[in-house]
N, C-alpha and C positions, 0 to 999 in steps of 0.2 A: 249582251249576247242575243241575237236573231232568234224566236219561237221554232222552234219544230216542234213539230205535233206526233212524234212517235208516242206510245205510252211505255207500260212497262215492259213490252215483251222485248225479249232481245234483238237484233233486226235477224231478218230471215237469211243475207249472206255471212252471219256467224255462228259458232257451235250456241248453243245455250250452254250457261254459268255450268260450273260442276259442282254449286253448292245444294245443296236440299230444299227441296221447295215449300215456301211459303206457307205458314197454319194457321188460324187463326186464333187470338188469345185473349182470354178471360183479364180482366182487370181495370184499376182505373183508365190505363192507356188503351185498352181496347180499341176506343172509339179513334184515339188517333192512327195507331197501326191501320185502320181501314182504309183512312182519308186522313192523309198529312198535310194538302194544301186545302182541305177545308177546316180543320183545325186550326191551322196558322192565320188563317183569311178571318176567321170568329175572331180571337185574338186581337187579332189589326182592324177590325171593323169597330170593336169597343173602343181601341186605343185611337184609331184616326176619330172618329167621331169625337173625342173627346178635347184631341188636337186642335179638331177645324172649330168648335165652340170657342176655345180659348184665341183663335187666330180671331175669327170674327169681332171678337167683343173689343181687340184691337182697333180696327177700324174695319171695315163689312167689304169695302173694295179687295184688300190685303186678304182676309177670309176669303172673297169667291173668287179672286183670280188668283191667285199666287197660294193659299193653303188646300183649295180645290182642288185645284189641279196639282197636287202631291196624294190627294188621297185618292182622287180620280187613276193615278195615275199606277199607283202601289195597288186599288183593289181591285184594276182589270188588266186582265194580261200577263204573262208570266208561269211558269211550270211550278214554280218553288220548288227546284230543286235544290240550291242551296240550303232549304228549311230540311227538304226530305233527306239529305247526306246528312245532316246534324241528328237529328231524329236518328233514323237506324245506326248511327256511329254511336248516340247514347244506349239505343237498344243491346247494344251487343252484349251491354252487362248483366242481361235478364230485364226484365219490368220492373219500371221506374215505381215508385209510386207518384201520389197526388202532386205531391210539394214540387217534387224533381218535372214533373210532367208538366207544369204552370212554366216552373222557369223555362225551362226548353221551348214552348211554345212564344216564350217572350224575348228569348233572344234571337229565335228565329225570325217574330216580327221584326227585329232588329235589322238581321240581316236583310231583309226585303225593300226597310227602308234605305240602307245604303246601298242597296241595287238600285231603286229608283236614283234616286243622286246619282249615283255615277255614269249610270243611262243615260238622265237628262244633258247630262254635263260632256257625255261621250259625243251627242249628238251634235249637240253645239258645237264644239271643235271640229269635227269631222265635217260639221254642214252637209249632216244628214237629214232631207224633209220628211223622209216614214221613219217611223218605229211601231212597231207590231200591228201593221197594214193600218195604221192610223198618221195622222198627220204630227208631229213631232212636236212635244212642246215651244220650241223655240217658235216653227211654223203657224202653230196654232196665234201665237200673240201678236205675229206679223199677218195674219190673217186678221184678226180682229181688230187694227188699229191701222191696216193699209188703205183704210177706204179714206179715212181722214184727212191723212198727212202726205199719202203715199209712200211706195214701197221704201224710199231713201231716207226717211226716218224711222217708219214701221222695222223696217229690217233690223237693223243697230238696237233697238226697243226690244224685240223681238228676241236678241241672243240675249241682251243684258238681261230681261227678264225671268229667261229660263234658267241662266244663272242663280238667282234669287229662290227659282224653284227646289232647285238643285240645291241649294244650299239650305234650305229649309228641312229638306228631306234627311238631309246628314248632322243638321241641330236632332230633328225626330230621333233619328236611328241612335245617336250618343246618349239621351234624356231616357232613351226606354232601356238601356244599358245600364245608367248610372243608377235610375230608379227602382234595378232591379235587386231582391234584395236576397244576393247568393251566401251561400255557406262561406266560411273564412274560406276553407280552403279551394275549392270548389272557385269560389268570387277571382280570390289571386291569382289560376290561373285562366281563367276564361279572361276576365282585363288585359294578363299579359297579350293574351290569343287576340285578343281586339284589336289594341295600341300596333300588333304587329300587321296583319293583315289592312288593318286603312293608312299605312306607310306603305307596304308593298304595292297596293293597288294604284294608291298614286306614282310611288315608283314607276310602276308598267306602262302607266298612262302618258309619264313623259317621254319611258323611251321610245313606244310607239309614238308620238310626236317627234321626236328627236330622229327615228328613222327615217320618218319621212322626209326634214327636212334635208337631212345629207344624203335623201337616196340610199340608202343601207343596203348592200346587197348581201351582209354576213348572215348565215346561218346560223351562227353561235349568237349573232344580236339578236333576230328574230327569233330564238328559242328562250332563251332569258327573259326577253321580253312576253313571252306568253306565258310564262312562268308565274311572271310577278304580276302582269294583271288580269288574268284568269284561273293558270291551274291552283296557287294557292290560295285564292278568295275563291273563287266557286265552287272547291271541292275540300279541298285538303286541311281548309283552315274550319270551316264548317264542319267537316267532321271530329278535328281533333276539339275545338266547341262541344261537341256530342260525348266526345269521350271523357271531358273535362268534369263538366257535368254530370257524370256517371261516377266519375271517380275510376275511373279505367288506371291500368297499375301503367309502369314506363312501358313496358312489351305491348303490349295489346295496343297503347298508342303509337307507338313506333312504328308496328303494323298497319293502322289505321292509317297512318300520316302518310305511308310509301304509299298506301293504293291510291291516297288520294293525288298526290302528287301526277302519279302515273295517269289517272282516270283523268285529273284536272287539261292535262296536256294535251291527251287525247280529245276532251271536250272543245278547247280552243282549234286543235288542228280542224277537227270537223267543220268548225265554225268556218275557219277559212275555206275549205273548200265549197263550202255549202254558198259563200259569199262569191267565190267567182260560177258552181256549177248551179246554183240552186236559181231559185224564179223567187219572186215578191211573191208569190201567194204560198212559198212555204216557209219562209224567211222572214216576211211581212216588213222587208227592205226592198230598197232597189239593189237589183246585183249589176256587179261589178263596182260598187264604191271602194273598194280595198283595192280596185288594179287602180282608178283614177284618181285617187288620193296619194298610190306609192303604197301603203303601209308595208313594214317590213315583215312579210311574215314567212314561213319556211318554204311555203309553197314555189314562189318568187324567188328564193332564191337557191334553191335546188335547182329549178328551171335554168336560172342565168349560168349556176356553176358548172352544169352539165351543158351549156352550150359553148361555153368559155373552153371547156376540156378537149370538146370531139370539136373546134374548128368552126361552129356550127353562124356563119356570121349571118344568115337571114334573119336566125331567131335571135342572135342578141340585139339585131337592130330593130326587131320588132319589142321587145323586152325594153330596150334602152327609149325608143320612142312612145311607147304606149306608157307605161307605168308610170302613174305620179301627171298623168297629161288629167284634169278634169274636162277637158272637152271628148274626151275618146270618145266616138262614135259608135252605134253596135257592129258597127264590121270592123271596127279597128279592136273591140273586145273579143268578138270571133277568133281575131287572129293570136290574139294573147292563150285563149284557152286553145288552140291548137297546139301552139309554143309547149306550154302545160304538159298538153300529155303527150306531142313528139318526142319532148327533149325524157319523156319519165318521171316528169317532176311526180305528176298526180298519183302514177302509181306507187311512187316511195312514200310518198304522203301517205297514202292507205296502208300501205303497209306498216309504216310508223304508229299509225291509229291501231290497227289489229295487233303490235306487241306489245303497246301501252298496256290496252284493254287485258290482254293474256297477262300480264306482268302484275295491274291492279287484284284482276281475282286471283290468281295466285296468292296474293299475300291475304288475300280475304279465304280461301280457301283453307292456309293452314294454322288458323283462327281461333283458339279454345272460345267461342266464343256461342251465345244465341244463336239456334240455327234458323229461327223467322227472320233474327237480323243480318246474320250474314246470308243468306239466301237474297233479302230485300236488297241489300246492298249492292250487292254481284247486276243484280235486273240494272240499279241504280248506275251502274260503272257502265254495262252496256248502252244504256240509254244515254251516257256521258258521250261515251263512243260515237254514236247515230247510226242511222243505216247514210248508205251513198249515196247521193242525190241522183235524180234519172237525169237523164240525156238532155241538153238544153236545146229547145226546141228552136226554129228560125224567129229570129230578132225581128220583132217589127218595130218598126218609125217609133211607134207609140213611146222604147225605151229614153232615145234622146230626152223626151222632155223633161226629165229628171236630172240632167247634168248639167253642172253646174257652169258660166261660162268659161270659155278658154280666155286665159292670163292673157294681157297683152306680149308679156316676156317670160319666156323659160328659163329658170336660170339650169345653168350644166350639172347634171347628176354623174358625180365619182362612180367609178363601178368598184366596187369589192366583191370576191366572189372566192370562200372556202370552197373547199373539195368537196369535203363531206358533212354530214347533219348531227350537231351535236343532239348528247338524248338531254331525261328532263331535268336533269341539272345542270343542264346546260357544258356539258361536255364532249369534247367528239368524241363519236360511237366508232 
């Protein structure tokens, strides 16, 4: 997922939560309640350090390139929000004690680590060269070894390696899982929670691969798809983790689960809009990798299906020619975000984000539950949300250099194109 940098307040064009705000609370978890990703970060700084010694003592090259750069990579950059929806989703039972507070904060490193992995490994496929306004792993080891061989080896080196990282990160994140040492019951269903959420996330993973290569223009595929690899790993699955751990009864999870559901979906829509409207210094990508790659995401194809409907044949041949092109130009992306919001794509998109979000705190609102956790939570959903990305400013030259070259051969992109946008179970609304 791309950095924004909102924090917790709600954004400014929506109501604020209708739940009770925020107290502060006496106890062992005090200290976490204040600072949830400095908690989590303590955590993982004991545990990576501990990681990278046993990597090193390996062989020292294996240590500083390839185990480095997993802890490099997991201890800077990143919201933990994942960690902080697990946390307030345990809170909701009242205050943990000691014991529960340790585990929580160690499956959250968990989750951090297979955020890193699936980052890395995002990257690589997508042949993305930033991630969080930094040069990308894969980037980074074909920078480091392009001076030698040159780029026609460095490069191939370069994914294969990040691979490796990638894969190293998702040994970590399993090892601090397995060694965690939960209550019977408690343990049975946080593993189930685990086993399921790293199958869905790969799921999601392929079918955005899968989109792209048939050109997808379905909005039931694209919502599925965001489903499996975002709203239920970066919200929904973490929190019911939180609830798990708590010992939360069926109700209060079941609760838990819809808002995350709802929040998770909204989270990803944002993300795409944020991908074609937002700039690299809020994003810390370059934008528009999602129109030049094709991925299939709702935005895309609300846009095609609303031009398909009213006749609209300028913008489907701007839609059919641009998406999925990696050489598009910033004028041929201009034209794509016009498309966007002539045809109404972007404003059903927002709108879809604003009933998600309504829909999440609603089920967080009628709650029996901790009012500092379900207050936290609501902030939590909103910031799931984002605010709107401002107005993208004129393209200069500068943006090309980032795109990757044009194919010598396009192959023909099928159009599919539903009417309407299913919701987040992937149903028409």
């Amino acid at each position: 997922m791309s950095p924004r940098n909102d924090e917790c307040a709600p954004p400014a064009h929506r109501p604020a939560p209708a739940c009770a705000p925020a107290t502060a609370v006496a106890g062992a978890h005090a200290g976490v309640d204040a600072d949830v990703p400095g908690a989590v970060n303590a955590v993982l700084a004991d545990l990576l350090a501990e990681r990278l010694r046993a990597a090193s003592a390996l062989h020292p090259v294996f240590g500083r390139e390839v185990a480095a750069r997993v802890v490099h990579f997991t201890a800077t950059g990143g919201r933990r929000l994942r960690s902080s929806f697990l946390w307030w989703a345990l809170r909701v039972e009242g205050a943990p004690g000691a014991r529960r507070t340790r585990l929580a904060l160690r499956t959250a490193a968990a989750l951090e680590l297979l955020q890193t992995g699936a980052l890395v490994h995002d990257d690589v496929m997508d042949g993305s060269p930033m991630r969080r306004g930094r040069p990308a792993v894969h980037t980074s080891f074909t920078a480091q070894y392009g001076a030698g061989r040159g780029a026609w080896a460095a490069e191939p080196f370069g994914r294969a390696a990040a691979v490796l990282v990638g894969d190293l990160a998702l040994v970590w994140a399993e090892d601090t899982v397995h060694a965690t040492e939960y209550p019977a019951a408690a343990g049975s269903r946080v593993r189930s929670l685990w086993r399921a959420l790293r199958t869905e996330m790969v799921a999601g993973q392929y079918l955005d691969l899968q989109g792209q290569i048939t050109a997808s223009r379905s909005a039931l595929h694209a919502v599925r798809t965001a489903r499996l690899k975002s709203a239920l790993y970066s919200v929904a699955r973490p929190m019911e983790l939180g609830a798990a751990l708590a010992g939360a009864d069926a109700e209060r999870t079941r609760r838990l689960a819809e808002a995350g559901r709802a929040a998770g979906l909204a989270f990803q829509l944002r993300d795409d809009l944020l991908g074609v409207f937002g700039t690299p210094e809020h994003t810390g990508k370059p934008v528009g990798e999602d129109v030049r790659s094709g991925k299939p995401t709702l935005l895309a194809a609300l846009a095609h299906a609303r031009a398909l409907a009213s006749g609209d044949g300028p913008a489907l041949a701007v839609l059919e020619r641009c998406l999925g092109d990696p050489g598009l130009s910033p004028e041929g992306l201009d034209r794509v975000r016009s498309v966007l919001e002539e045809t109404g794509a972007r404003r059903l998109v927002e709108e879809r984000i604003a009933a998600l979000v309504a829909r999440a705190t609603g089920r967080l609102d009628g709650l029996d539950a901790d009012p500092t956790a379900r207050a936290r939570l609501c902030e939590l959903v909103h910031r799931a949300g984002g605010a709107a990305p401002a107005p993208v400013p004129a393209v200069s030259p500068r943006a090309s250099a980032v795109s990757p070259p044009e194919p010598a051969v396009s192959p023909p992109r099928p159009v599919r194109s539903p009417a309407v946008a299913p919701d987040e179970r992937g149903r028409p609304s």
